[in-house]
N, C-alpha and C positions, 0 to 999 in steps of 0.2 A: 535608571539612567535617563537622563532631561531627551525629552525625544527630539530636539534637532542639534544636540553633540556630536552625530554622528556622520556631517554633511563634510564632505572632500575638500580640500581646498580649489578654490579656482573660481569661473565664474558662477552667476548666481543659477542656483536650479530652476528649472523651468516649472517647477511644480511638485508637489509632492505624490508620491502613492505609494500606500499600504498595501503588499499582496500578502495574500491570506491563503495559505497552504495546511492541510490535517494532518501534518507527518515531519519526521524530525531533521528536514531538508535536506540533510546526510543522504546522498542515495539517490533523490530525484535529480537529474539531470535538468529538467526542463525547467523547474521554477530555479535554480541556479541561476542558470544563462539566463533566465527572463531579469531575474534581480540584477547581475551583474551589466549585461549590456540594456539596460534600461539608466546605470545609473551612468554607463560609461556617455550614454545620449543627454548627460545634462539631466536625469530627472535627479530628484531627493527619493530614495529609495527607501525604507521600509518592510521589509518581508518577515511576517508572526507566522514561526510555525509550531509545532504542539512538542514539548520537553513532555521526555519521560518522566522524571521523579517530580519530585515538588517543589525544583528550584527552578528560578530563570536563568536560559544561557545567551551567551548575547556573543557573538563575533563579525567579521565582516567580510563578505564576499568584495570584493573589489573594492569601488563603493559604496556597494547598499550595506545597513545595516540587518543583521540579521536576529532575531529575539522570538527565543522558542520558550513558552509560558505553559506554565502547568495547566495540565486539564480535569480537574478532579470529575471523580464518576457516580457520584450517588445517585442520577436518575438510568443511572444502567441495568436496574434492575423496575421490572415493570410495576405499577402499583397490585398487583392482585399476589406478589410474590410475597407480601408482605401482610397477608389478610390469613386468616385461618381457616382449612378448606373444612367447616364445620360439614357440609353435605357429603362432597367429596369423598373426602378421605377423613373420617371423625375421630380414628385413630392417632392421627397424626402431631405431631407437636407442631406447636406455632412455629411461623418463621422466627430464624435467628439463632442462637448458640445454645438453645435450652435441651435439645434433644443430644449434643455433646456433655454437657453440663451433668444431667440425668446418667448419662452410661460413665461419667468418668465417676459418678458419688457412688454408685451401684459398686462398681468395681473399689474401689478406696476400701467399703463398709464390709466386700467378700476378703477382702488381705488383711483388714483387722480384725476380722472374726477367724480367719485361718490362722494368725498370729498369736493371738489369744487361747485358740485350742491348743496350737503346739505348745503352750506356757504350761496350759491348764494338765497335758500328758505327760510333762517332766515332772509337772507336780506331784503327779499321781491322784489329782484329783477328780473323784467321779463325782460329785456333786458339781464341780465348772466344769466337765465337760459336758454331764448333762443341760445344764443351765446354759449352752450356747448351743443346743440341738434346732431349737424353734428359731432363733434368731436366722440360723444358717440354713435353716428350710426359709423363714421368709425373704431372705437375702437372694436364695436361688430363684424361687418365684417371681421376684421384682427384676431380677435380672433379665429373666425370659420375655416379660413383660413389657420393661425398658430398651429390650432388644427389639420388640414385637413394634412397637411405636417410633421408633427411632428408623427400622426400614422401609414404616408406611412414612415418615418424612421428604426420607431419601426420594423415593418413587415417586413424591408429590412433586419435591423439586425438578424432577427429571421428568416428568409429564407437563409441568408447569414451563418449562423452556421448550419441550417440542412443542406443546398448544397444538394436538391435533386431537382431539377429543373434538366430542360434535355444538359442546358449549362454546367450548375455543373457537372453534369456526366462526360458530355462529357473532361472536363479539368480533370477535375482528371483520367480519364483513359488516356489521353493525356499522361498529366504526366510520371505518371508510365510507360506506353508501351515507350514512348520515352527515357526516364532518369533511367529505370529501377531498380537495389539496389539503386542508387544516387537519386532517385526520391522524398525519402524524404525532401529534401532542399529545396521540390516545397510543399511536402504535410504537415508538419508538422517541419517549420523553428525551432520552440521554441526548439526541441532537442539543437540546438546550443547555446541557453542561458544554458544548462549544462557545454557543451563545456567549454565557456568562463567564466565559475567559479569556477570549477575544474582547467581545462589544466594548467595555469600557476602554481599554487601550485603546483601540481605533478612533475610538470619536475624541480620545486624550491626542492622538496623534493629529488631528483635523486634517485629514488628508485630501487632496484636490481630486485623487482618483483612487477607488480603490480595485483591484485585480482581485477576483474570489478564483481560484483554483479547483476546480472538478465542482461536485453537489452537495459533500458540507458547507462549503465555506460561501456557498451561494447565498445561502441564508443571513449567515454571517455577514455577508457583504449589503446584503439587501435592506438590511433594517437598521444598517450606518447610516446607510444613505438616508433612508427614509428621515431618519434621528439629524442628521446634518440637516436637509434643504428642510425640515419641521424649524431648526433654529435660523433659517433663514444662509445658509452655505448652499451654494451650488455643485455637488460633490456630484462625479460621474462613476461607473459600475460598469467593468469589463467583467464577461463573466467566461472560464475559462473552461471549456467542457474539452474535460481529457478521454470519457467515456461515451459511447450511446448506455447511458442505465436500466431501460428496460432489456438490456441483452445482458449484461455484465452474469460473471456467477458470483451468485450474494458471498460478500467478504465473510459475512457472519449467521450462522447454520439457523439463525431463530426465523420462524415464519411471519413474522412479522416486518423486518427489519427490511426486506429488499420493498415491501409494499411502500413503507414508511418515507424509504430515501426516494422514493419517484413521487409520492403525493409532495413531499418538504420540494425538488427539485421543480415541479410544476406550481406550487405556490408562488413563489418568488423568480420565475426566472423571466417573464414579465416586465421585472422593475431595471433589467439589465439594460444599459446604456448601448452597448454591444457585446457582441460572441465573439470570442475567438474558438478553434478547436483545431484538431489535429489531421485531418481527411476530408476531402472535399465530398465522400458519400456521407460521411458524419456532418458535414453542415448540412448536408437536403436534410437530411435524415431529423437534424434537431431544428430546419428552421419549419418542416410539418407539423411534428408533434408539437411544438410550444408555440406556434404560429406569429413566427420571429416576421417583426415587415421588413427584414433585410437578411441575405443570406450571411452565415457566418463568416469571419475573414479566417482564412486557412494558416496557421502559424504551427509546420513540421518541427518536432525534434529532432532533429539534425544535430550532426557533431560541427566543434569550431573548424573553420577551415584553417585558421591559425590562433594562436595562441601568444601571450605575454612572454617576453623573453622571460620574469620573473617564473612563470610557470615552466618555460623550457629549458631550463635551470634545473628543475625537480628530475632526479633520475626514474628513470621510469623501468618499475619491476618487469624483470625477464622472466612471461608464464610458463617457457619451458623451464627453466633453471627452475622456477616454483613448482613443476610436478615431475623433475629430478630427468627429464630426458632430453635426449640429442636433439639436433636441428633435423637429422635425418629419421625419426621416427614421423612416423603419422600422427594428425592430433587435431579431432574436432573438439569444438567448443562452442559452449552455452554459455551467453552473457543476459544477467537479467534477473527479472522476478521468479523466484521460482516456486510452483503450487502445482497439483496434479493436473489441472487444467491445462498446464503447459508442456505438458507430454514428454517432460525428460526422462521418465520412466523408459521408453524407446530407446534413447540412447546406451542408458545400462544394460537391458535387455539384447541390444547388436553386438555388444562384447563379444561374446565366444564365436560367433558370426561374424567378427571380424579381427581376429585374431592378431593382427600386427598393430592395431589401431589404439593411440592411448584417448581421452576423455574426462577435456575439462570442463568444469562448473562452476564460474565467476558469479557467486552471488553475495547479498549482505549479507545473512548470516549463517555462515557452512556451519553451523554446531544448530541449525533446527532443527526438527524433530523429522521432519520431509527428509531433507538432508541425512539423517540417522539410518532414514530408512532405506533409500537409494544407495548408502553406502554399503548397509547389510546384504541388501540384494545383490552389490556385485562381489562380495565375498562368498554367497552360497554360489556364485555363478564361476566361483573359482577365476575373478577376473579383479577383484580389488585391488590389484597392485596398477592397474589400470586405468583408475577411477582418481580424477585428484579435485578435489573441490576447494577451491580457495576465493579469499576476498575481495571485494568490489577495490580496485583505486579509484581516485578523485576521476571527474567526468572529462577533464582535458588530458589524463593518458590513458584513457580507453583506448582509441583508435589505436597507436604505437602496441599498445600491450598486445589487442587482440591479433593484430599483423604476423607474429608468430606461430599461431595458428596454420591449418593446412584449410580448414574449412569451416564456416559460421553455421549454424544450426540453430532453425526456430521450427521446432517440432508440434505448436498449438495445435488442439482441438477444435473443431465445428462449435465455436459458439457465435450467436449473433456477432458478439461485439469483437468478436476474433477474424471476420470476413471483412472489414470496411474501412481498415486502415495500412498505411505501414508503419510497423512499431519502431519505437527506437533504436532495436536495434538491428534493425535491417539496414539503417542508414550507417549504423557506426562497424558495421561489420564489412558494408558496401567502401566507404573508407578506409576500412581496413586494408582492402584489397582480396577480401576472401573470397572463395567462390562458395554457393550457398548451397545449401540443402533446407528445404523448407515444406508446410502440409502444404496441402490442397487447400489452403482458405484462398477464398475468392480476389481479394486484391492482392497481396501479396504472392499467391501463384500465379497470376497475369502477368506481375510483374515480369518476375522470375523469367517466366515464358514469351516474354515480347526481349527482354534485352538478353536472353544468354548468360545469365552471370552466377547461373547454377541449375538445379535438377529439384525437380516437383516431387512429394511420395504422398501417395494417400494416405491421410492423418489415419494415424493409430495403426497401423498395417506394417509391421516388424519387416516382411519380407523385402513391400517396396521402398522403404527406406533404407536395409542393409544395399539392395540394388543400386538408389537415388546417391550413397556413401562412396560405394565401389566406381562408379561411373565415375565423379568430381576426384576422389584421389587418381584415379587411372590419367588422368591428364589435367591436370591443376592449373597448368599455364595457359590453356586453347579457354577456360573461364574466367583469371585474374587477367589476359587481352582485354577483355567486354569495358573493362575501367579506362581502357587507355582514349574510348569513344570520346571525340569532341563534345565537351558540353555535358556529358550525361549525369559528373556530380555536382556540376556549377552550382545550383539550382538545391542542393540537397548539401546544404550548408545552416548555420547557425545567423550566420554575418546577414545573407537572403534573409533568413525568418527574420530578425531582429527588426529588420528596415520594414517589416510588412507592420510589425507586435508597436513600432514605432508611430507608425502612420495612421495605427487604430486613436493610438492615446495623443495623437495633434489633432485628429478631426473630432474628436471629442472636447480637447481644450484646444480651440485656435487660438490663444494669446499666451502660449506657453512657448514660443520661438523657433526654429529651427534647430534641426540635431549638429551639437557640432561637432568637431572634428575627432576621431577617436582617438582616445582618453585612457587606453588599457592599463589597466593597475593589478597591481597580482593578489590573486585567492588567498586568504589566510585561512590556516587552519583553525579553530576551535580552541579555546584554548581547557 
């Protein structure tokens, strides 16, 4: 599709920008509203984000156009995965399908020499069945053989992905000490299959500004730029840090990869125009480590405080009717990512300890294998009828949906990056009107703890949180009061962020106009 078909009618954009998101926009709230009320302010919108299969999907948020582009993965596997561990493991077959290959001919050549024998017994001949004795002894031998090298393979691969051997060590601190920020191109190449699926589109797009989203796309964004003002474009670089990454728990179990994303994120983040991020301890926080000369601008994910008639139009599913119970039952709920780090393990666990209470699970995708397993748990708990896990809706009837709810729960873990924000959905649960149950992390139980609008449990501690449960349902309405405070969700809106996310991208391009009037056009889905 011609990259500026996609521009609204009305007056002329102020500018163009490409944001660059690593995930299939479905699902992220934030780069949504970034896209939408970016284009509602007059810009030319743009937002690449990563398609699953191998086609491109193109739809539109409001105005901004939206194009999720395949990301093929051939450097996802490290280059020594692909070498033969001649010292190692000498046994071993080469990388690649030869050690399948080997056991599927071994097996083929034992059922045509078993085939052959039973010929050769109907026959009654002892000369074939003698004459296939040696064959079928060296067919067994090759077998065992074939089996013997085929599991020193397995074992190589699967030592070759931990990399904790004292070689392993040793290259990878190599690496890094030697190659330093560039060091990723030794410890995790696949960053560059971004690279080369993005970068062309972007600089096809010539965009006036580009928004990188989190510590992939930083890169990504970084060496547009560089690629633009080289041909002589004055292109500027928000850079959008949704994490502090040296606290994050690594997405991906390889010992490499969480090293890789901080050396790639400290290369390039330098070249950024400016920061936005999500917490005001997350900007000290990232303008120390990357030695930012200006603090980041603070842009909260916050729900809309209102919404398009076009959107308020969409009926908005009933989560009690979706987990088959009354208004008058009890019913916390988790809205969110869900991984073990985020402690909804707890929740399953207070079931029989809370015996009236049902427990739902708004996530993307309830058929994962997490998901599989929490739901086993509450059947051995004799509580599965209990338990209802269902689907994310679109990010403008969150709020409405979760409101039927009795109480919002964010059960996280002590991780760095878990103490020094408030998450999204503290805000969309806040609007909700729920009263909360939440761990001990640092800012978010402050919160908690300074406005009243719910009960603290020490993370991971079953007891105080069936307690933390019992207290907020025993009086539900002396916490959903806390909301009725002047002022206290003003502030903790979408509309707010926008006009801040707005003010970054005019003082970066001052001849790009003023925001005009709002413009709200309604979300289409996907087609």
């Amino acid at each position: 599709m011609a990259a500026d078909n996609h521009a609204e009618a009305g007056p002329p954009a102020r500018g163009r920008i490409v944001m660059l998101v690593d995930n299939g926009v479905n699902g992220d709230s934030r780069v949504q509203k970034e896209a939408r009320s970016a284009a509602e302010a007059g810009w030319d919108v743009v937002l690449l984000g990563r398609a699953k299969g191998k086609k491109e999907q193109t739809w539109q948020i409001g105005g901004a156009q939206v194009r999720l582009l395949p990301v093929p993965g051939p450097l996802q596997r490290r280059r020594h995965e692909f070498r033969r561990a001649v010292l190692r493991s000498p046994l071993a077959y080469r990388p690649g399908p030869l050690a399948s290959y080997r056991k599927q001919k071994v097996r083929a050549w034992r059922t045509d020499l078993n085939v052959r024998l039973i010929l050769a017994r109907r026959e009654g001949s002892a000369l074939g069945r003698l004459r296939l004795l040696v064959p079928r002894l060296a067919a067994r031998l090759l077998s065992s053989w074939v089996e013997l090298r085929a599991g020193r393979t397995k074992a190589l691969e699967r030592r070759r992905k931990r990399m904790d051997a004292a070689l392993d060590r040793f290259t990878t601190a190599f690496w890094h000490r030697t190659m330093g920020h560039r060091s990723w191109r030794r410890l995790d190449p696949h960053l560059w299959d971004f690279e080369l699926a993005y970068g062309k589109v972007v600089d096809e797009l010539a965009p006036d500004l580009i928004h990188a989203n989190d510590f992939r796309m930083l890169g990504v964004g970084a060496r547009a730029t560089l690629r633009a003002r080289a041909a002589g474009r004055d292109v500027k670089l928000v850079w959008d840090a949704h994490e502090f990454l040296p606290g994050i728990k690594p997405w991906d179990s390889h010992p490499r990869w969480h090293l890789a994303q901080c050396a790639h994120e400290l290369e390039y983040s330098r070249h950024a125009d400016a920061v936005t991020t999500v917490s005001d301890t997350l900007a000290g926080m990232l303008q120390e480590r990357h030695k930012l000369a200006e603090r980041p601008a603070v842009v909260l994910n916050a729900p809309d405080a209102e919404i398009s008639p076009e959107q308020a139009a969409e009926p908005v599913p009933d989560l009690r009717e979706l987990c088959g119970i009354g208004h008058d039952v009890p019913l916390t709920v988790y809205s969110g990512a869900a991984a073990p780090q985020r402690g909804l393990d707890i929740m399953v666990e207070s079931l029989p300890l809370l015996p009236d209470a049902h427990t739902a699970f708004v996530v993307l995708n309830p058929n994962s294998e997490y998901m599989r397993t929490l739901r086993a748990r509450a059947e051995e708990l004799g509580a599965g009828d209990r338990l209802h896990i269902v689907p994310y809706v679109p990010h403008y009837q969150v709020v409405p949906f979760l409101s039927a709810a009795d109480v919002g729960v964010i059960p996280i873990h002590h991780w760095p990056n878990h103490e020094i924000a408030l998450i999204t959905k503290f805000f969309e649960y806040s609007h909700a009107r729920l009263p909360l149950v939440v761990s001990d992390v640092k800012t978010m139980g402050s919160m908690v703890e300074r406005t009243g609008q719910g009960e603290v449990f020490r993370a991971e501690d079953l007891e105080d949180y069936v307690r933390a449960v019992k207290s907020v349902l025993g009086d539900t309405e002396r916490y959903r009061s806390v909301y009725e405070t002047s002022g206290l969700l003003d502030e903790w809106t979408w509309e707010a962020q926008a006009e801040r996310l707005d003010s970054v991208y005019s003082a970066l391009l001052p001849g790009s106009g003023a925001r005009p009037a709002d413009r709200r056009t309604a979300v289409e889905a996907p087609a």
